[in-house]
C-alpha positions as CSV (number, residue, x, y, z in Angstrom):
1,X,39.5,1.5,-22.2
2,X,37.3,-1.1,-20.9
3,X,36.9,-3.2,-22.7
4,X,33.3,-3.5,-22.1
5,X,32.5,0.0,-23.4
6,X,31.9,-0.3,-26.7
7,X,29.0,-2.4,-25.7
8,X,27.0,0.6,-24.4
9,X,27.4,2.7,-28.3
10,X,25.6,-0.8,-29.8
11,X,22.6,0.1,-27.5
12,X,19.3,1.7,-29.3
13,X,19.3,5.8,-28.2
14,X,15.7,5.1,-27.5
15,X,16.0,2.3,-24.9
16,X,18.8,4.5,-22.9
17,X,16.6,7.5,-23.1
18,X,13.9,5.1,-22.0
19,X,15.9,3.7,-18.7
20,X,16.9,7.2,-17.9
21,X,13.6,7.8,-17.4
22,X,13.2,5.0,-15.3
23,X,16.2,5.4,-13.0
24,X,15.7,9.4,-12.6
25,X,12.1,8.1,-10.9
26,X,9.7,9.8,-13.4
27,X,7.7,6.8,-12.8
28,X,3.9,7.7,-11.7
29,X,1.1,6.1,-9.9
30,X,-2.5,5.8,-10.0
31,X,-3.8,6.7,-6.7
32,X,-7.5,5.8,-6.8
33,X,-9.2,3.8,-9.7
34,X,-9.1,6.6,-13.0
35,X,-10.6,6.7,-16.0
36,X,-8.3,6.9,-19.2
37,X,-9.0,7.9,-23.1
38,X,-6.9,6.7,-25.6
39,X,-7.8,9.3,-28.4
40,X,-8.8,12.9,-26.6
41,X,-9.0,13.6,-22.6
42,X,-12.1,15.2,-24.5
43,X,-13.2,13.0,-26.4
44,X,-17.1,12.2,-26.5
45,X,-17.0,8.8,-26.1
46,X,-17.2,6.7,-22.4
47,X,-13.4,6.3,-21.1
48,X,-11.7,3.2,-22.9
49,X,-11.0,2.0,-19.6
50,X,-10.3,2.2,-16.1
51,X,-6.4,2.4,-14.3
52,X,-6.7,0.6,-10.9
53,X,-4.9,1.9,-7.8
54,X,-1.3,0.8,-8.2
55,X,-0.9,0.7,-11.7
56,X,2.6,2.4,-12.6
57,X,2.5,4.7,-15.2
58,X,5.2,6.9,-17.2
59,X,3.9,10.6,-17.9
60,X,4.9,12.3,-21.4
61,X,3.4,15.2,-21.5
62,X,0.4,17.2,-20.0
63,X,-2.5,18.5,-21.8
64,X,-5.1,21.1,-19.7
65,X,-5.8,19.1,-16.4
66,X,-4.4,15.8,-18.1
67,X,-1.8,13.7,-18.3
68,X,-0.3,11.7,-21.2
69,X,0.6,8.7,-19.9
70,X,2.2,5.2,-20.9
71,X,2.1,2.2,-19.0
72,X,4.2,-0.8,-18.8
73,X,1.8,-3.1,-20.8
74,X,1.8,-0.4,-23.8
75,X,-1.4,1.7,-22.9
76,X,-0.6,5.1,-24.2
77,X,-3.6,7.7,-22.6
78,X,-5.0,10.8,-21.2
79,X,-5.4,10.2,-17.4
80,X,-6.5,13.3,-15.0
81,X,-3.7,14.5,-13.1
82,X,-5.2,14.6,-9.6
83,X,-5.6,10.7,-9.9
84,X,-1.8,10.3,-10.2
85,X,0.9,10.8,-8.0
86,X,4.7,9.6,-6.3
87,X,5.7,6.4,-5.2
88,X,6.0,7.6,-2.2
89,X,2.4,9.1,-2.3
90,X,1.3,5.9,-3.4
91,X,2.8,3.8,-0.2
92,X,1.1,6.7,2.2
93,X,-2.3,6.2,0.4
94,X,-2.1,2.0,0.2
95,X,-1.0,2.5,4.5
96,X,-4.0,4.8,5.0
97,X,-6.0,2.2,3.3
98,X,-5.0,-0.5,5.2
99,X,-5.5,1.4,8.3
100,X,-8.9,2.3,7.7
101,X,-9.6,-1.4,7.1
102,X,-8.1,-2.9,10.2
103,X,-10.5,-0.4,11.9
104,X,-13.3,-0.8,10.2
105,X,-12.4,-4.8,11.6
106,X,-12.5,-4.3,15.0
């Protein structure tokens, strides 16, 4: 046995679940600037805040047309789903926006 292996049963479940998650790319992305509620995706209140384009996001779960979501700095939230999307998705959008700009330049 290696004898580097035992290190890996001393690790937390959690935290290998956790970078699972990461490495299998269940990562998400805010396309366009989103609103987000902390308690309810229905909640009566104005949204506790706002997600700006970019910000990487991990989804738990889904609730009617949201999306529970944490993100790297500890925001757990209800984000719409059409407001997130893939990596990949998210480099498309931030090239279409960058084209749009250079014409918008000329």
């Amino acid at each position: 046995m290696h004898p580097g292996f035992g290190a890996w049963k001393r690790i937390p479940p959690a935290m290998l679940a956790a970078a699972m998650v990461l490495i299998c790319g269940c990562v998400s992305v805010v396309l366009h600037e989103a609103p987000y509620y902390v308690k309810s995706p229905h909640q009566e209140e104005p949204p506790d805040g706002y997600f700006a384009p970019g910000k990487n996001v991990m989804v738990l779960g889904e609730k009617d047309s949201y999306s529970r979501v944490l993100t790297f700095d500890a925001i757990a939230a209800y984000v719409w789903k059409g407001s997130l999307g893939t990596l990949r998705e998210w480099s498309d959008e931030r090239k279409r926006i960058e084209d749009a700009q250079q014409e918008d330049g000329r």
